[in-house]
N, C-alpha and C positions, 0 to 999 in steps of 0.2 A: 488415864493413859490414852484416851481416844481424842485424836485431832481432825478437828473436823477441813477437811480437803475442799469439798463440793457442798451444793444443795441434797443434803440428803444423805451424806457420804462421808465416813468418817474411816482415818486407819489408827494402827497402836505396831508400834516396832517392838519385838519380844528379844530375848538373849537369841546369841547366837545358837547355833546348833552344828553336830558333825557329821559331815557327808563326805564317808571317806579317808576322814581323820583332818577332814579342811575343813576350819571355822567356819558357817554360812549366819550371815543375820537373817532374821525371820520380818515376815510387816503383815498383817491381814489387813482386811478389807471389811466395812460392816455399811448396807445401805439398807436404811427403813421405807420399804414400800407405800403405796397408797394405806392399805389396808390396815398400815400401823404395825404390821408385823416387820421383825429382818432378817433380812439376808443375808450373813456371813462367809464368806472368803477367805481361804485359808487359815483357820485359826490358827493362833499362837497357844502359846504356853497358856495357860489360864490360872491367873492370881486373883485375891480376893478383890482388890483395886479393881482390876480390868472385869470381873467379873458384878460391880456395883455400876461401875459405867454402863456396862452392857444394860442392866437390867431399869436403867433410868433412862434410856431409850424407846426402851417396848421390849417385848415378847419377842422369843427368837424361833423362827417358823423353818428357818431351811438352811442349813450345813452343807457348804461346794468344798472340794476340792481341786483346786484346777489342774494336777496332774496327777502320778501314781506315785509320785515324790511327799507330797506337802500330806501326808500322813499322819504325821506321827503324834498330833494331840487331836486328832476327831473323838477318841477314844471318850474323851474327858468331858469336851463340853459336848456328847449325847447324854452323858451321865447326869452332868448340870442341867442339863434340859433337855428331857427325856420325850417331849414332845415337838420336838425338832425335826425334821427328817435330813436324814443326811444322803448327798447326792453324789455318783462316784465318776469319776473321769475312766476312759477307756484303760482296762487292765483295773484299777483297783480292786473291785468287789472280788475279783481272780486271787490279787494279790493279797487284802486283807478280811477273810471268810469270817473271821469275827466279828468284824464290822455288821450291823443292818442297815442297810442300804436300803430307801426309799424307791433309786430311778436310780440309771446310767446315762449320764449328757450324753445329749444325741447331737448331730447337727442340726438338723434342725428343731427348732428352739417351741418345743410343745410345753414345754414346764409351766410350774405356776406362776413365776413372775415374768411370761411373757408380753411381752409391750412395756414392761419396765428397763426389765434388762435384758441386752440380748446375746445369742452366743455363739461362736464356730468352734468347729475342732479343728486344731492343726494335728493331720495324719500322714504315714509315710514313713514312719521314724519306730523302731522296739522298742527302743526306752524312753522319747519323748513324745507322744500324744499328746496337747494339752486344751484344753477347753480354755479360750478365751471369751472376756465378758464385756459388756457395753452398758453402763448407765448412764439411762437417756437424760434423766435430771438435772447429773452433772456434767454429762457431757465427755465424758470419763473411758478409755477403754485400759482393760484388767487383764495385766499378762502377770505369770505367775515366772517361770524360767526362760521361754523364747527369747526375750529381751533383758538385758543387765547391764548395768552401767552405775560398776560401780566409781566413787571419788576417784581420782587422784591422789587425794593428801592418806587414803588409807592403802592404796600399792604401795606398801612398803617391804624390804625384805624380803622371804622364799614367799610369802603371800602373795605381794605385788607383784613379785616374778611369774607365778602362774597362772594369775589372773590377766596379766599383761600378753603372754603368750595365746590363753584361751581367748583374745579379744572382746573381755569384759569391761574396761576400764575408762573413763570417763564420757562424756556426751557422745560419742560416736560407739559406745557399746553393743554388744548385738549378743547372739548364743553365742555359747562354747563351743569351741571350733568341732572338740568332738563330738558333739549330739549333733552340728550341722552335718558330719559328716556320716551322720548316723540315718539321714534321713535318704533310704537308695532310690526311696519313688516322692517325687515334688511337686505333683500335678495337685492334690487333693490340699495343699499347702497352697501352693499359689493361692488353689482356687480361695482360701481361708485366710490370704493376706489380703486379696481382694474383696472383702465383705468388711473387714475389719476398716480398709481405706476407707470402700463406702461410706459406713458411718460418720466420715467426717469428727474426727475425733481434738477434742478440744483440752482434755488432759490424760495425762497419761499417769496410772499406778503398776507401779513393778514389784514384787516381792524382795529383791536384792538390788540394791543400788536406790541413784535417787530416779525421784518421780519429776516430773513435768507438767506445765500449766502453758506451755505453749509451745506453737510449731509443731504439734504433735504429728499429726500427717508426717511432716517430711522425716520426724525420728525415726517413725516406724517404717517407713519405706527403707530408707537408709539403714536399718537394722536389719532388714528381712532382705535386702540385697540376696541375698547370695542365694535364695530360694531360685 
C-alpha cells in the first residue's frame, strides 16, 4: 500500500471517511529518520497489508496528527505499536482525553526529529489550527487541510458542487472557504506561511486531493493568498 513519493518518504491513500455526512479520502504520510525509526503522519485505516509494509520499513517511533480533525485511527495504530508516542496538534489532547499523548506541537520545533523534519502552526482559527511539516530529505512540505485540491474529473454532482463552491477543486485549490473565514486573527498565519515559503519547498503532500513534485512555492503561495 505504501508508495514511495521522496527519498525517505513514503504515502498510502486509505478509504474514504465522513465529515459531516461528506465522503472525505484519507492519504498519510510515513518518513524513516536517520535513526531508522518513523515517523508517521496522519494514519489511515490500518489493514494487515499496510500494516506489513509499515513494519518492513523499521520500527514506528512517533504518531503526528496534523490537526484536531485527522483523529480518528490514532487509536489503533498506539495499540499496534504501543511504543510509539503519539503527538497532539493544538486542541486534541482537550478533545480526545483517551488518547496518551507524548507532546503537544509547538511552534517551535523542539521534538525528536528536529533537524529532519520541521514544523509551524498555523493559528488564528477555532477549528482549524494545524501543524504543518517539512522533510528535509525530500524536500517535501506536509499540509493536512489548509490546502485541497481536489481532481476535476471527481467534482462531479452535489459533491463537485460543494467542493466547487468551498474553492477545493483542481490545481488552484486552496481551504474551505469556511475555515478561511474562520480564521478572525491572520497575523500568526501569515507569520506560518512565511516559514513554510522559507523552506523553499520542492514537493508538496496534501491529505485530500493531489499532491505535487513541482512549483511548489508558487501553489502554496497562491493557496494561502487569502491569509
Amino acid at each position: 500500500m505504501l508508495a514511495q513519493f521522496g527519498p525517505d518518504l513514503w504515502l498510502a491513500d486509505g478509504s474514504d471517511v465522513s465529515f459531516h455526512g461528506f465522503p472525505y479520502p484519507t492519504r498519510m504520510a510515513v518518513a524513516r529518520l536517520s535513526t531508522g525509526r518513523l515517523w508517521v503522519w496522519s494514519p489511515i485505516a490500518l489493514t494487515d497489508a499496510l500494516a506489513a509494509d509499515i513494519d518492513a520499513l523499521g520500527p514506528v517511533g512517533d504518531i503526528v496528527s496534523p490537526n484536531k480533525l485527522h483523529h480518528l485511527f490514532l487509536g489503533e495504530w498506539s495499540r499496534r505499536w504501543p511504543d510509539a508516542r503519539l503527538h497532539a496538534p493544538p486542541g486534541l489532547a482537550r478533545k480526545k482525553p483517551e488518547l496518551r499523548f507524548a507532546s503537544e506541537l509547538a511552534k517551535e520545533n523542539a521534538s525528536a526529529w528536529r533537524g529532519e523534519i520541521e514544523q509551524t502552526i498555523f493559528r488564528g482559527s477555532p477549528f482549524m489550527e494545524e501543524a504543518v511539516f517539512f522533510h528535509r530529505a525530500s524536500r517535501s512540505v506536509i499540509f493536512g487541510d489548509l490546502i485541497q485540491r481536489f481532481p476535476e474529473r471527481s467534482a462531479t454532482g452535489w459533491k463537485g458542487l460543494v467542493l466547487r463552491l468551498g474553492g477545493v477543486v483542481g490545481p488552484e485549490g486552496s481551504t474551505p472557504i469556511d475555515w478561511r473565514l474562520s480564521f478572525v486573527s491572520r497575523g500568526a498565519a501569515r507569520a506560518a506561511r512565511r516559514t513554510v515559503l522559507d523552506w523553499k519547498p520542492e514537493r508538496l503532500v496534501i491529505a485530500h486531493g493531489e499532491c505535487a513534485t513541482g512549483g511548489v512555492s508558487g501553489i502554496v503561495a497562491a493557496a494561502l493568498r487569502w491569509m
